[in-house]
N, C-alpha and C positions, 0 to 999 in steps of 0.2 A: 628206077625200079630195082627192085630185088630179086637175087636167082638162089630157085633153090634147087639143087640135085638129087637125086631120091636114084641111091643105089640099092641094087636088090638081087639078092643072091638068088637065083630061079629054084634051083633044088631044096630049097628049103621052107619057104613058106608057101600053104596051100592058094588054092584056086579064090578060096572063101575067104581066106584071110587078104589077099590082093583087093577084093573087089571093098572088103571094108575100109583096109586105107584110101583106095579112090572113091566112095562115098565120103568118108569125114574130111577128104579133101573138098569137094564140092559144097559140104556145107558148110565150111572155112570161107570158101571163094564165093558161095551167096551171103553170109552177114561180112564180108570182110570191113564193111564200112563200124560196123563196131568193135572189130579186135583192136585192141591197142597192141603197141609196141612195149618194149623190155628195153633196157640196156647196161649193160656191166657196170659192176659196181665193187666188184674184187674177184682178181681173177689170179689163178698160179701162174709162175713163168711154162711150163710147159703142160698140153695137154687142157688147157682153159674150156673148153666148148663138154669137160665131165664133171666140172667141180666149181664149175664160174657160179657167184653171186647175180641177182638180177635185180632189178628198182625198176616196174612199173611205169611209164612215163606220163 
């Protein structure tokens, strides 16, 4: 299984703007059986996860 961490700066984003990332999470985590995956395909040597390439799997 995969982890994902979801840092969040409290003072800065509203009450309404929270509660939409945890709905589109929820509707992530109800179709999850149809997301596909992603995986690098050309990535920099530093900072890769701003600028990485992706391919579909």
């Amino acid at each position: 299984m995969e982890m994902v961490r979801l840092a969040i700066p409290r003072r800065v984003y509203t009450q309404s703007q929270l509660e939409y990332v945890a709905e589109t999470f929820e509707e992530v985590m109800r179709t999850r059986e149809l997301v596909r995956g992603y995986r690098i395909v050309k990535e920099p040597r530093f900072l890769r996860h701003f600028t990485a390439h992706f391919e579909q799997l």
